[in-house]
Structure formats: C-alpha cells, structure tokens
N, CA, C and O atoms as a Tripos MOL2 file, in Angstrom:
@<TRIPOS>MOLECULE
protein
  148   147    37     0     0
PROTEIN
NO_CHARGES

@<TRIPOS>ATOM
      1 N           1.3810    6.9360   -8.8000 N.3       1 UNK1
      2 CA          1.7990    5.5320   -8.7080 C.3       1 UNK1
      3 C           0.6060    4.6040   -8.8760 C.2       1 UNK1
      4 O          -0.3330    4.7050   -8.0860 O.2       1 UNK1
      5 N           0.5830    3.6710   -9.8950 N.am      2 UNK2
      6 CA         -0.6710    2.9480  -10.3080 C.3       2 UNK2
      7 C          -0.0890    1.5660  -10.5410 C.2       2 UNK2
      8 O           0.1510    1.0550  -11.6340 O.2       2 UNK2
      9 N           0.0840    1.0890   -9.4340 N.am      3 UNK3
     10 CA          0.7140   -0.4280   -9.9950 C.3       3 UNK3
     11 C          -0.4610   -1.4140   -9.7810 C.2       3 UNK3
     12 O          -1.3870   -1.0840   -9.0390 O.2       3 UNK3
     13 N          -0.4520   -2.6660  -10.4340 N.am      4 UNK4
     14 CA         -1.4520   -3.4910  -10.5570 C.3       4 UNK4
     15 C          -0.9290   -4.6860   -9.7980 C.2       4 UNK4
     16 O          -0.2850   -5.6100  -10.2960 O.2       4 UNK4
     17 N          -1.3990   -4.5170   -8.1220 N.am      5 UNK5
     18 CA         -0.7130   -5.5330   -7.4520 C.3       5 UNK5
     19 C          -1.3930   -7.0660   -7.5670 C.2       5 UNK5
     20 O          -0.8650   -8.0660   -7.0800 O.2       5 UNK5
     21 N          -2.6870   -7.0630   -8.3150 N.am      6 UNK6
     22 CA         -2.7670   -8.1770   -8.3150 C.3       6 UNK6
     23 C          -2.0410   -9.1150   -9.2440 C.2       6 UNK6
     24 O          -1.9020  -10.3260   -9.0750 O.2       6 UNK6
     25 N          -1.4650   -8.1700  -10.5520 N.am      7 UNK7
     26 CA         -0.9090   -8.8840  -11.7510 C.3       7 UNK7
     27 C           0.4710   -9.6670  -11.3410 C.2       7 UNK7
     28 O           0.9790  -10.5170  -12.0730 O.2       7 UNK7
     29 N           0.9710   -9.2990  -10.1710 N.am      8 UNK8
     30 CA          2.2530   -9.4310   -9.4680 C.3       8 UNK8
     31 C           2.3470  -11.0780   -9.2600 C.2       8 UNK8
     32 O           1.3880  -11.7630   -8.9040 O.2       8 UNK8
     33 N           3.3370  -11.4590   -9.4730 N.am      9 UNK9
     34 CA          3.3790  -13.3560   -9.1230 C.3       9 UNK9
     35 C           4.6630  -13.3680   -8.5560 C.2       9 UNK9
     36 O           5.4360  -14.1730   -9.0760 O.2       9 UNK9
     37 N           5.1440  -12.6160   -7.5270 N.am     10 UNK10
     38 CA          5.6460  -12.6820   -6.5000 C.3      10 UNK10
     39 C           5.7210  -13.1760   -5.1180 C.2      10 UNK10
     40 O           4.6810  -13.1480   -4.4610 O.2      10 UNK10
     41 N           6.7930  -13.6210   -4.5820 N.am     11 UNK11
     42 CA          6.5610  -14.8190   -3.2820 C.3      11 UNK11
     43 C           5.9210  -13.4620   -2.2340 C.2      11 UNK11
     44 O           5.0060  -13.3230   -1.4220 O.2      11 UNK11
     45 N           6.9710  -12.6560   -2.8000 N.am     12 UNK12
     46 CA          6.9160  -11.5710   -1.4020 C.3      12 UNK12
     47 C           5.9210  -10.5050   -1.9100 C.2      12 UNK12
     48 O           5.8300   -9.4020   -1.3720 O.2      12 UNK12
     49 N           5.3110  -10.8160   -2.7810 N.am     13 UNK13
     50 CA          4.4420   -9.4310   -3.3110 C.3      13 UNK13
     51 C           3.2160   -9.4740   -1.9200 C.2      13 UNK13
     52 O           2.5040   -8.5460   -1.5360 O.2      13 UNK13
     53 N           3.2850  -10.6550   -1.4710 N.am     14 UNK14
     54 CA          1.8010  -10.0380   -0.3840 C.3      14 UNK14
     55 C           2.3860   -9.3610    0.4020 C.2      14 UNK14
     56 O           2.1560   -8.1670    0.2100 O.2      14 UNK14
     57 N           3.5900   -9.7170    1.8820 N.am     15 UNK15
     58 CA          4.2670   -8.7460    2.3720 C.3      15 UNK15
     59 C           4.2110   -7.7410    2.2350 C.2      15 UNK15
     60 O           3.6830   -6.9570    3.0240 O.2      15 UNK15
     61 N           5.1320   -7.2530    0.4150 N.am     16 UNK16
     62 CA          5.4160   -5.6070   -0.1280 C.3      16 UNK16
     63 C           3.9350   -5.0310    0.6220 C.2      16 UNK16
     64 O           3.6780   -4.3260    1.5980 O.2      16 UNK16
     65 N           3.2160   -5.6910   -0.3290 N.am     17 UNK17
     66 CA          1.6460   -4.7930   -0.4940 C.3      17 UNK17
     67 C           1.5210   -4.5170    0.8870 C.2      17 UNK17
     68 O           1.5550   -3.3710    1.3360 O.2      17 UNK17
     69 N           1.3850   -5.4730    1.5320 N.am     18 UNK18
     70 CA          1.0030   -5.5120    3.0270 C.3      18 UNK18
     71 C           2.1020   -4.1750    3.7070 C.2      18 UNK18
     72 O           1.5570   -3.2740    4.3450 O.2      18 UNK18
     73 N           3.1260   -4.1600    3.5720 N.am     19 UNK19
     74 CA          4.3520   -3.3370    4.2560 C.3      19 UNK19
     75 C           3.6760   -1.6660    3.3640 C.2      19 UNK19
     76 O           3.4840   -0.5230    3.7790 O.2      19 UNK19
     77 N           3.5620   -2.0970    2.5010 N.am     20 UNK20
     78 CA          3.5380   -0.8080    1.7270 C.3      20 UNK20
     79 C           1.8880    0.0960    2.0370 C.2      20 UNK20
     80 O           1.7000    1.2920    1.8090 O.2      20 UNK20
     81 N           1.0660   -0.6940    2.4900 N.am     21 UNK21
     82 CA         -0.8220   -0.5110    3.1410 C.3      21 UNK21
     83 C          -0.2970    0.1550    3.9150 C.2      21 UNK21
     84 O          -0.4420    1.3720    3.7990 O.2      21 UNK21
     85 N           0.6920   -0.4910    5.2400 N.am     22 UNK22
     86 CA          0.4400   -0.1360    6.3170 C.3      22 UNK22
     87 C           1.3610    1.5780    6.5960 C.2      22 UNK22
     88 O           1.0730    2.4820    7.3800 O.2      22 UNK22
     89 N           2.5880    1.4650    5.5220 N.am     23 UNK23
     90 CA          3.1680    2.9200    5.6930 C.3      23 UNK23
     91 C           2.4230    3.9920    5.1220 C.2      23 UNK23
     92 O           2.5730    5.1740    5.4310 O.2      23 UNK23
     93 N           1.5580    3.5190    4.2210 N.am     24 UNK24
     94 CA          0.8090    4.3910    3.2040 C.3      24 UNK24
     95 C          -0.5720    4.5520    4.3040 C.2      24 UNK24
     96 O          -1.1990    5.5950    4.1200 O.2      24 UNK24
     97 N          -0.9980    3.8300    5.1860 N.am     25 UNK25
     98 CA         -1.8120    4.4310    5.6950 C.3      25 UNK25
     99 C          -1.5080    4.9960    6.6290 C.2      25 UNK25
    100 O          -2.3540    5.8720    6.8070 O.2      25 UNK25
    101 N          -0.3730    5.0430    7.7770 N.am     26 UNK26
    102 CA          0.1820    5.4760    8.2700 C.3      26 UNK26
    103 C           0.3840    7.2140    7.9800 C.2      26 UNK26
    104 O          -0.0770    8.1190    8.6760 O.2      26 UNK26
    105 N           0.9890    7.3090    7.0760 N.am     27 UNK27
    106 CA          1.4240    8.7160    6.4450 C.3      27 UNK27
    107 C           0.0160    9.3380    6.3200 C.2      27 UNK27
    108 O          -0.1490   10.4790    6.7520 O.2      27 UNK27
    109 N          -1.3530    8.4380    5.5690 N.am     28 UNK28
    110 CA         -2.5820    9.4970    5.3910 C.3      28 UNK28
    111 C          -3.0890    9.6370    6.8910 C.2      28 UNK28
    112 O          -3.8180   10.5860    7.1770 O.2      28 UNK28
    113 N          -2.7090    8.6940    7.8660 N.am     29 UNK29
    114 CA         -3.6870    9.2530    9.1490 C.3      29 UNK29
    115 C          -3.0070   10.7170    9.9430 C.2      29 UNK29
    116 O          -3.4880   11.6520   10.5830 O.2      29 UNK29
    117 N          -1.2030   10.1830    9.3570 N.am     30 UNK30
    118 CA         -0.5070   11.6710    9.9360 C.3      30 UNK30
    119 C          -0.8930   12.5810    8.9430 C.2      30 UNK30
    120 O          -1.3310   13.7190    9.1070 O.2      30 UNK30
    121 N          -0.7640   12.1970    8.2840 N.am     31 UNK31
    122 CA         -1.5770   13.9680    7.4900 C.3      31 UNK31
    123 C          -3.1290   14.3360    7.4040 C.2      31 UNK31
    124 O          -3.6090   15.2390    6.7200 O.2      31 UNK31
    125 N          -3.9060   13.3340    8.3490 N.am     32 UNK32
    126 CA         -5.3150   13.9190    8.6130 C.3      32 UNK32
    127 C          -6.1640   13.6150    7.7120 C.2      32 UNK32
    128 O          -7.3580   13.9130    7.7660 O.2      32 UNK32
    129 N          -5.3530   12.6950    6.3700 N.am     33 UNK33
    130 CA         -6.4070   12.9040    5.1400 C.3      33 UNK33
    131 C          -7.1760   11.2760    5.4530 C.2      33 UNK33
    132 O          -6.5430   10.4180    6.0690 O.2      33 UNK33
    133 N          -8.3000   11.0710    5.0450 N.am     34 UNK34
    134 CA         -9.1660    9.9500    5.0680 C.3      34 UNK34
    135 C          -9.3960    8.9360    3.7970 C.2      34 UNK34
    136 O          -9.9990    7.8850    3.5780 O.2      34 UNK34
    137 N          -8.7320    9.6760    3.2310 N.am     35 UNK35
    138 CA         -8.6080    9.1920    1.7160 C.3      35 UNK35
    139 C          -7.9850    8.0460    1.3140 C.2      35 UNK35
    140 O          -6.8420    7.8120    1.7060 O.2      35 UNK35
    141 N          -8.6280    7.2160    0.5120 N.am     36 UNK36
    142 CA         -8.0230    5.8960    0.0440 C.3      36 UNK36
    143 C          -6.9320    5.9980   -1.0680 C.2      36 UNK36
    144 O          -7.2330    5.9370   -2.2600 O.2      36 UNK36
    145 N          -5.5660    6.1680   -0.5950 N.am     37 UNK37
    146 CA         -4.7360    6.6220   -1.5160 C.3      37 UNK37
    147 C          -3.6240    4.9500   -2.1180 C.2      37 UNK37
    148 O          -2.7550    5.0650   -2.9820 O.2      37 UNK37
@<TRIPOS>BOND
     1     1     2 1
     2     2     3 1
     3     3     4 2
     4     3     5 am
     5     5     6 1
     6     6     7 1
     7     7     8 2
     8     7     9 am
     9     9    10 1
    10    10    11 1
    11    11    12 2
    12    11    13 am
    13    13    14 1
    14    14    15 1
    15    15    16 2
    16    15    17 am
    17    17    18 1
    18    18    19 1
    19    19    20 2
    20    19    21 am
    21    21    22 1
    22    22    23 1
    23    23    24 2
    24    23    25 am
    25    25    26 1
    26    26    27 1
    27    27    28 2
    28    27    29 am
    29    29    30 1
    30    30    31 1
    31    31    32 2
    32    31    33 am
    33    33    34 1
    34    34    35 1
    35    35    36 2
    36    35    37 am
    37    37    38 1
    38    38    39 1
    39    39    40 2
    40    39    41 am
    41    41    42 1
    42    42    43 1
    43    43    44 2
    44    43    45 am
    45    45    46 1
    46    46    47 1
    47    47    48 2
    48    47    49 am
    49    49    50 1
    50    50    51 1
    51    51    52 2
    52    51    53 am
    53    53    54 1
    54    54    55 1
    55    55    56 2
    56    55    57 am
    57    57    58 1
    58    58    59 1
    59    59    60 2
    60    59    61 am
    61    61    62 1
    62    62    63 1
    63    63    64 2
    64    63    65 am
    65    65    66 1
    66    66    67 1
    67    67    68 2
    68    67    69 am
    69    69    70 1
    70    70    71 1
    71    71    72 2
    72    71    73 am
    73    73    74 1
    74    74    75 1
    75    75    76 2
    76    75    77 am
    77    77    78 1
    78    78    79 1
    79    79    80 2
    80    79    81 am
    81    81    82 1
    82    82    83 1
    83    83    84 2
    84    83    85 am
    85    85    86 1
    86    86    87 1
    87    87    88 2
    88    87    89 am
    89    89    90 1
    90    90    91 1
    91    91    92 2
    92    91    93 am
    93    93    94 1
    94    94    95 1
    95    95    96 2
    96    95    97 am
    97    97    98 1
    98    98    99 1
    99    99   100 2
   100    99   101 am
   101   101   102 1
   102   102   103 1
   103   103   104 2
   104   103   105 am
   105   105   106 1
   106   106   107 1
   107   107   108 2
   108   107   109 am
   109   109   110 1
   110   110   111 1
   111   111   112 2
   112   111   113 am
   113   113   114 1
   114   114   115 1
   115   115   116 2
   116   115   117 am
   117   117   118 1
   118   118   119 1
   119   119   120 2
   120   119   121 am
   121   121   122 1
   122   122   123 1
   123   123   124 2
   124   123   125 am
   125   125   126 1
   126   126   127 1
   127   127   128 2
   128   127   129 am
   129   129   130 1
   130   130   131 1
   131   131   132 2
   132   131   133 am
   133   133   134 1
   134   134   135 1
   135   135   136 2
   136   135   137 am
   137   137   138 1
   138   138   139 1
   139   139   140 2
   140   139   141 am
   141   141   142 1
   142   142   143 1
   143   143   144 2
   144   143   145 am
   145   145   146 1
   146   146   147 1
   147   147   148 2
@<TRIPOS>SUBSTRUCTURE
     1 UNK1         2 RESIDUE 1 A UNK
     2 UNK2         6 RESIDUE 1 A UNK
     3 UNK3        10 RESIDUE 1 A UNK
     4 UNK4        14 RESIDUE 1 A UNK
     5 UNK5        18 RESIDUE 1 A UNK
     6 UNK6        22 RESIDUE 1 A UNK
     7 UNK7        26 RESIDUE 1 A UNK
     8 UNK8        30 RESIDUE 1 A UNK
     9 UNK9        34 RESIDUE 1 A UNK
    10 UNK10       38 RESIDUE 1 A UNK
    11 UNK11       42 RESIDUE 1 A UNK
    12 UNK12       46 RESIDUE 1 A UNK
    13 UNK13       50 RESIDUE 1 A UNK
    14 UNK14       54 RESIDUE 1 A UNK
    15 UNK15       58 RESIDUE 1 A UNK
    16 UNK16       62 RESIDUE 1 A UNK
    17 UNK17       66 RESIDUE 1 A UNK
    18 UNK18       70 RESIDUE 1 A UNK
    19 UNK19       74 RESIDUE 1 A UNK
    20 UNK20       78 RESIDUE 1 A UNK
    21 UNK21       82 RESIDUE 1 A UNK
    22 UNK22       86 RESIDUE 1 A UNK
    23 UNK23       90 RESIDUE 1 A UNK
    24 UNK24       94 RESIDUE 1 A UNK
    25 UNK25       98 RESIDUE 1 A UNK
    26 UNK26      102 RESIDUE 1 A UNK
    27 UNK27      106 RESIDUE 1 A UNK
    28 UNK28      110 RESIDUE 1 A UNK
    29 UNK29      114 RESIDUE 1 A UNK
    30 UNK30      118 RESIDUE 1 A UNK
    31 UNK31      122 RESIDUE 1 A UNK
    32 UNK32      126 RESIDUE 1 A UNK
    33 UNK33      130 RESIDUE 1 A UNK
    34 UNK34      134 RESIDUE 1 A UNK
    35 UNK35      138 RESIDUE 1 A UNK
    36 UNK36      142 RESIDUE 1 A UNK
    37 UNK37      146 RESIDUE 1 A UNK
C-alpha cells in the first residue's frame, strides 16, 4: 500500500491519515515490530 497522502485535497484526509497512523501503529507495537510501516 503506497498512497501519497500528501497529494490528497481532502477535508477529512487529515483525520483518515491520523485514524489510519494510529491503527497502523497500534498493530506494529502488537506485533513487536519497530518498523516504520
């Protein structure tokens, strides 16, 4: 998944991003990985 969130001109695109950081980092701390995914 390679989306280009800055190209986005969306009201709610900061939210998404924001909603989408926090499950996505969520999931790498439960799986132990440290990685910037």
């Amino acid at each position: 998944m390679s989306i280009d969130y800055t190209k986005l001109r969306d009201p709610n695109a900061e939210y998404t991003m924001r909603d989408l950081s926090a499950e996505t980092m969520q999931v790498t701390r439960e799986r132990g990985g440290g990685r910037d995914v």
